[in-house]
N, CA, C and O of each residue as an XYZ file, in Angstrom:
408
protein
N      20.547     30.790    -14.680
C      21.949     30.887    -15.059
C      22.551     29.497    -15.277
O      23.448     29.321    -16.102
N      22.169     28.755    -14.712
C      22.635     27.181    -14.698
C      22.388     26.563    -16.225
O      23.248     25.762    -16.591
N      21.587     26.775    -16.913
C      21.226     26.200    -18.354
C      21.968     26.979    -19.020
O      22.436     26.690    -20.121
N      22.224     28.476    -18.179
C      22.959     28.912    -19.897
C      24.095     28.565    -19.495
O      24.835     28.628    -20.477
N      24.784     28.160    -18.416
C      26.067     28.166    -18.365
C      26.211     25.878    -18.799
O      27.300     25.316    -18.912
N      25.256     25.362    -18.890
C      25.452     23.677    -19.540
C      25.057     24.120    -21.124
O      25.457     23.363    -22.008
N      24.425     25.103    -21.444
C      24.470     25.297    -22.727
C      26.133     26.059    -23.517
O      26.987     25.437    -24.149
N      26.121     27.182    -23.258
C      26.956     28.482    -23.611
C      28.558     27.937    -22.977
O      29.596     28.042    -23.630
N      28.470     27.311    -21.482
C      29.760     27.259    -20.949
C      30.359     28.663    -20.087
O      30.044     29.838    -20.274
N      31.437     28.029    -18.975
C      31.350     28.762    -18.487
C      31.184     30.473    -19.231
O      31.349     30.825    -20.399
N      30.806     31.258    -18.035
C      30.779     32.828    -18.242
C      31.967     33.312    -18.570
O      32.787     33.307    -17.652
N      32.431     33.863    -19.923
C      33.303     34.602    -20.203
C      33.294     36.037    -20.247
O      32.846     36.605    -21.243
N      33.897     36.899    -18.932
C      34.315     38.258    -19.211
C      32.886     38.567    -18.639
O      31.884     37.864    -18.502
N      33.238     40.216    -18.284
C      31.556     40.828    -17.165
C      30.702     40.932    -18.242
O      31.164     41.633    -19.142
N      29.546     40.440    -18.463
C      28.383     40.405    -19.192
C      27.298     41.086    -18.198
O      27.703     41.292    -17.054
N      26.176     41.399    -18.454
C      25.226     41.506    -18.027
C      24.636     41.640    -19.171
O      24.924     42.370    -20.119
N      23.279     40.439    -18.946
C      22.374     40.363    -20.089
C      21.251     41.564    -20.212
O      20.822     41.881    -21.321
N      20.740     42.302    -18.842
C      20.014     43.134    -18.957
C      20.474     44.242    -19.418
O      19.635     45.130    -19.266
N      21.619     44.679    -20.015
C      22.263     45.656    -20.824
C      21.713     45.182    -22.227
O      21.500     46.077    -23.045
N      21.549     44.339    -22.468
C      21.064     43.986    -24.013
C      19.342     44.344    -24.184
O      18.612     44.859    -25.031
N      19.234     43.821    -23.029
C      17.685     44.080    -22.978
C      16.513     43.348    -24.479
O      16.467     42.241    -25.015
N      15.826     44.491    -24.663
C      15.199     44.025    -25.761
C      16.016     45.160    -27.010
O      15.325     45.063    -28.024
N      16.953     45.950    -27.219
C      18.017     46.281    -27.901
C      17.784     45.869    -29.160
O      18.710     45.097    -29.410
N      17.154     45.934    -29.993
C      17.148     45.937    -31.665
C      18.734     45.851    -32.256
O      19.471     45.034    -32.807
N      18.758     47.331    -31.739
C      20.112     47.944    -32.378
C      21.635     47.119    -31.572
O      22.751     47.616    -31.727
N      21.501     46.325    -31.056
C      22.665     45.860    -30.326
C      23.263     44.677    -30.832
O      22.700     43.633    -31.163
N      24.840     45.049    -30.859
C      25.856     44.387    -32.209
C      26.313     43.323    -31.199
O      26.556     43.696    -30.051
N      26.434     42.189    -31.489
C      26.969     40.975    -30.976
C      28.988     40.842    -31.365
O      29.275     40.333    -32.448
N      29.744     41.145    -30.773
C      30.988     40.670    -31.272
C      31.450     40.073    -30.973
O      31.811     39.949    -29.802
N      31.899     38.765    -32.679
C      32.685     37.639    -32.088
C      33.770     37.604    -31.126
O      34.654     38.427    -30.889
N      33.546     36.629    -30.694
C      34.324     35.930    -29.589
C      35.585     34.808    -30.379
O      35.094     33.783    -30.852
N      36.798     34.934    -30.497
C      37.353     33.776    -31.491
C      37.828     32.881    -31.084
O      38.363     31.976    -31.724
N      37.645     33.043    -29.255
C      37.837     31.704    -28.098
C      36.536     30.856    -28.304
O      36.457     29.743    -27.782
N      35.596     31.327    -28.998
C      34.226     30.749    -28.519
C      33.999     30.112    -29.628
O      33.963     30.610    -30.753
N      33.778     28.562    -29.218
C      33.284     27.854    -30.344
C      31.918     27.855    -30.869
O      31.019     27.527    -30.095
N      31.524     28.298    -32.524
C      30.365     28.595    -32.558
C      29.479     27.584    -32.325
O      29.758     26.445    -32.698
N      28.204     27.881    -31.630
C      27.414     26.651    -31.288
C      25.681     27.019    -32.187
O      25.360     28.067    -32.748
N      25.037     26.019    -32.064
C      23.846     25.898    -33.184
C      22.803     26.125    -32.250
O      22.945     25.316    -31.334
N      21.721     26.931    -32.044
C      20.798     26.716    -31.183
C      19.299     27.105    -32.279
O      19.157     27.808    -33.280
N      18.537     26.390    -31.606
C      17.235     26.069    -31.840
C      16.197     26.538    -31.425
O      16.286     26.501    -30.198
N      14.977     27.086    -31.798
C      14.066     27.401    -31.158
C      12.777     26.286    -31.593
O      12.784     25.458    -32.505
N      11.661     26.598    -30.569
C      10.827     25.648    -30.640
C       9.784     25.339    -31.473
O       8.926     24.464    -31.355
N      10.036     26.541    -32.729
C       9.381     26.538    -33.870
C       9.973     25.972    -35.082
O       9.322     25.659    -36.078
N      11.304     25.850    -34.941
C      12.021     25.344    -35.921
C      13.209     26.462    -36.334
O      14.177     26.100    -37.002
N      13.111     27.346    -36.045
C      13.918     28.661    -36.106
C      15.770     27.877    -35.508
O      16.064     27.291    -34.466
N      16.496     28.187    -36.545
C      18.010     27.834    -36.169
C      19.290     28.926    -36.121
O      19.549     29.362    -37.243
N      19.973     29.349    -35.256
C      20.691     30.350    -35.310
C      22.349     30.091    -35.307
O      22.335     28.998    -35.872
N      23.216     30.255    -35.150
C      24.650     30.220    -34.676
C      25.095     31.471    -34.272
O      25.232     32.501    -34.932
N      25.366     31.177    -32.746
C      25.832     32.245    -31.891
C      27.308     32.395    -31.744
O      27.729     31.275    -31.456
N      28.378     33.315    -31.810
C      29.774     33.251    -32.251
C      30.637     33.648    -30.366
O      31.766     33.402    -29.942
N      29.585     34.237    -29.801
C      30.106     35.013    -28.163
C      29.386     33.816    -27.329
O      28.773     32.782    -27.592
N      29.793     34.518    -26.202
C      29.133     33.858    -24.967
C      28.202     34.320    -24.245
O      27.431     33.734    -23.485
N      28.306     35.481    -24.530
C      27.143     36.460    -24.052
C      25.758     36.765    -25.501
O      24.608     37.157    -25.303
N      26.230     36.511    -26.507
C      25.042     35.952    -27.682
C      24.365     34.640    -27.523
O      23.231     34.278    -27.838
N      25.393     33.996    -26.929
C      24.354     32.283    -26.721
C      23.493     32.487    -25.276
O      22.343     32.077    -25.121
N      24.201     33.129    -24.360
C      23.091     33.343    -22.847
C      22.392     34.635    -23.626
O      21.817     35.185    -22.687
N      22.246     35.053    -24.244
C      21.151     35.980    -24.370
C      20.198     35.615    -25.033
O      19.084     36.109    -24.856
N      20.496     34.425    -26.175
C      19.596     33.444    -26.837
C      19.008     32.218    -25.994
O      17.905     31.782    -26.323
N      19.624     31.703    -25.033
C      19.725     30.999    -24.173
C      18.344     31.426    -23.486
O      17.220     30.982    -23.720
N      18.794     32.554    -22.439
C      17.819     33.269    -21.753
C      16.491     33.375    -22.804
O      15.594     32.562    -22.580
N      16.332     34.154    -23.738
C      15.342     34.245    -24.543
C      14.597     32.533    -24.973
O      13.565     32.439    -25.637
N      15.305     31.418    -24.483
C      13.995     30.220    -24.830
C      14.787     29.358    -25.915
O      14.363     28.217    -26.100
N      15.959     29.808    -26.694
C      16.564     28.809    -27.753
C      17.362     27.706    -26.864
O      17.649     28.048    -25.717
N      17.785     26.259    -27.355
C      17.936     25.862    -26.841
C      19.217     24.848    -27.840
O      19.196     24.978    -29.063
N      20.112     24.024    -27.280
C      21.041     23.225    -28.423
C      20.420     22.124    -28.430
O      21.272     21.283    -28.143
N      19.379     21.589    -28.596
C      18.717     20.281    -28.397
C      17.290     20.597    -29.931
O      16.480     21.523    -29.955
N      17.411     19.758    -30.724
C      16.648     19.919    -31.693
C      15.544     19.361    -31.588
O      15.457     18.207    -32.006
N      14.106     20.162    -30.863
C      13.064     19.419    -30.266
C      12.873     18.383    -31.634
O      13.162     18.505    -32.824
N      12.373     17.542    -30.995
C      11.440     16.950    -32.104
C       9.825     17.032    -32.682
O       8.913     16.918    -31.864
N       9.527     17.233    -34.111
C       8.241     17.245    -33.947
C       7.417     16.115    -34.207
O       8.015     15.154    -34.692
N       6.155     15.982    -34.003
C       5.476     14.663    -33.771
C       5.040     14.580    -35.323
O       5.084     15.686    -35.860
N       4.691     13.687    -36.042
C       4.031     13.620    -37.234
C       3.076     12.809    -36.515
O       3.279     11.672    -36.089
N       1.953     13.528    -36.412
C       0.630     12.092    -35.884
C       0.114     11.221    -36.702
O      -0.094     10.054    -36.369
N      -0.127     11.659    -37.768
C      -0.767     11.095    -39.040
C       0.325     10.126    -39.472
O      -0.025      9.276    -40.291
N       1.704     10.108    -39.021
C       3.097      9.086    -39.703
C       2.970      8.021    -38.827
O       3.066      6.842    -39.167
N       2.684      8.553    -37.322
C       2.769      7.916    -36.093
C       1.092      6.574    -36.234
O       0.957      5.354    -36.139
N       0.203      7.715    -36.486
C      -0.970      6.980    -36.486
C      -1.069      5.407    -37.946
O      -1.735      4.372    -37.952
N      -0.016      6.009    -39.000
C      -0.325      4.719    -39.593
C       0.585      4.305    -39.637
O       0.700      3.677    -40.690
N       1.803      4.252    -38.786
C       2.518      2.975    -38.503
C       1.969      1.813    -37.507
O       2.248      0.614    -37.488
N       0.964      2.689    -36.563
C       0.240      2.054    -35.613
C      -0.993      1.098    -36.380
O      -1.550      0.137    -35.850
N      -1.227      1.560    -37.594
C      -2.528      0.826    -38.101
C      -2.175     -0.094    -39.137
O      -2.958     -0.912    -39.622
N      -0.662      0.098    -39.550
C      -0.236     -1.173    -40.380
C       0.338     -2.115    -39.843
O       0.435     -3.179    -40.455
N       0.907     -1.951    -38.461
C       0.967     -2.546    -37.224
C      -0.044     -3.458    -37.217
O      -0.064     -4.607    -37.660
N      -0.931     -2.780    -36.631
C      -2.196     -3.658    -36.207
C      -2.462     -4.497    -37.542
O      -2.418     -5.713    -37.355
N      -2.659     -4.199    -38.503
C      -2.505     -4.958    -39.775
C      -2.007     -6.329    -39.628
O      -2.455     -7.377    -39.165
N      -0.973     -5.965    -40.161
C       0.425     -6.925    -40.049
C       0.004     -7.917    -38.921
O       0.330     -9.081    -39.151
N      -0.432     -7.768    -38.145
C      -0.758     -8.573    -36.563
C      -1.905     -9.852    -37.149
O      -1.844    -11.034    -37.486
N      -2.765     -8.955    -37.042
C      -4.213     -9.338    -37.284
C      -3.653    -10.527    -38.630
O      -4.059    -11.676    -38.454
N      -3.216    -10.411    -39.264
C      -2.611    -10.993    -40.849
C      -1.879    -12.201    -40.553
O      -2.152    -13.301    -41.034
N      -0.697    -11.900    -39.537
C       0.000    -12.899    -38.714
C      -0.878    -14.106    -38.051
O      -0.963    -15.320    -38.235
N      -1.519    -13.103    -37.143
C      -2.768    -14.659    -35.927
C      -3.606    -15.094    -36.816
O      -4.309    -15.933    -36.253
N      -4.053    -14.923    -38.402
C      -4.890    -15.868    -38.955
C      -4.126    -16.609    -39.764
O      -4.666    -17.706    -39.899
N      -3.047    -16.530    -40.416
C      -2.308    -16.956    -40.876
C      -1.670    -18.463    -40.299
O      -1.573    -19.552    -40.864
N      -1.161    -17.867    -38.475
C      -1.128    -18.697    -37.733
C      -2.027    -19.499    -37.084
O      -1.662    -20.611    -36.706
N      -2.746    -19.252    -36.963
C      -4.413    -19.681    -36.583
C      -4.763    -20.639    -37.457
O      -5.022    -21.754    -37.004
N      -4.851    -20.362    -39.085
C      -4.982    -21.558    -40.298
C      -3.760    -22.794    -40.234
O      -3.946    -24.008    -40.158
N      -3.057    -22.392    -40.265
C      -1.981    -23.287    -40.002
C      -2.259    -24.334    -39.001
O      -2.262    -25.525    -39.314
N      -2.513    -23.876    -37.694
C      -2.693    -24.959    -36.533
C      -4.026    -25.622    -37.021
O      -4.382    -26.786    -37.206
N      -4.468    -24.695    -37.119
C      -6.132    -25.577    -37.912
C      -5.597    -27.149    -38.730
O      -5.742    -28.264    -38.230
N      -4.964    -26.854    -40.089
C      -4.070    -27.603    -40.886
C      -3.642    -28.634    -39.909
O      -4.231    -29.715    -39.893
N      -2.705    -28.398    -39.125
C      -1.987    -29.739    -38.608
C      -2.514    -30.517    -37.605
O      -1.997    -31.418    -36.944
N      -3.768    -29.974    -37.583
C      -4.790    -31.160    -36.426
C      -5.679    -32.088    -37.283
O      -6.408    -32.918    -36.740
């Protein structure tokens, strides 16, 4: 209850989420106190919840307002290798140089 209530804010009005259950058929109605908020799931999936009892029920279900990030390894891996590049390029560069002034 603690995450949905730093996510969603306090609990507005008697909810119980296990009334929703897994509910297909169950209608969400806006809330026009409730500011709509953006939540995320960990696949990339993005929703906007309009109640307070739609964001703890999304909440509860694993979405979250924090937009994970995903890793690009292959972006990650050759910034790391033009890195090392760039380095290696630098200490001979610098390396010839001191050579030069002796």
């Amino acid at each position: 209850m603690e995450i949905i209530e730093s996510i969603c804010g306090e609990k507005r009005g008697n909810f119980n989420l296990s009334d929703i259950g897994n509910n297909p058929n169950f209608i969400f109605e806006n809330d026009p106190n409730f500011p709509t908020l953006t939540l995320f799931y960990e696949d990339g999936k993005v929703i906007n919840v309009n109640s307070w009892i739609e964001c703890a029920n999304y909440v509860n279900g694993g979405w979250t307002d924090n937009l994970l990030p995903k890793t690009d390894y292959e972006q990650v891996f050759s910034i790391v290798l033009l890195t090392f590049a760039i380095s290696i390029y630098l200490f001979k560069t610098i390396k010839n140089y001191v050579k030069k002034q002796k």
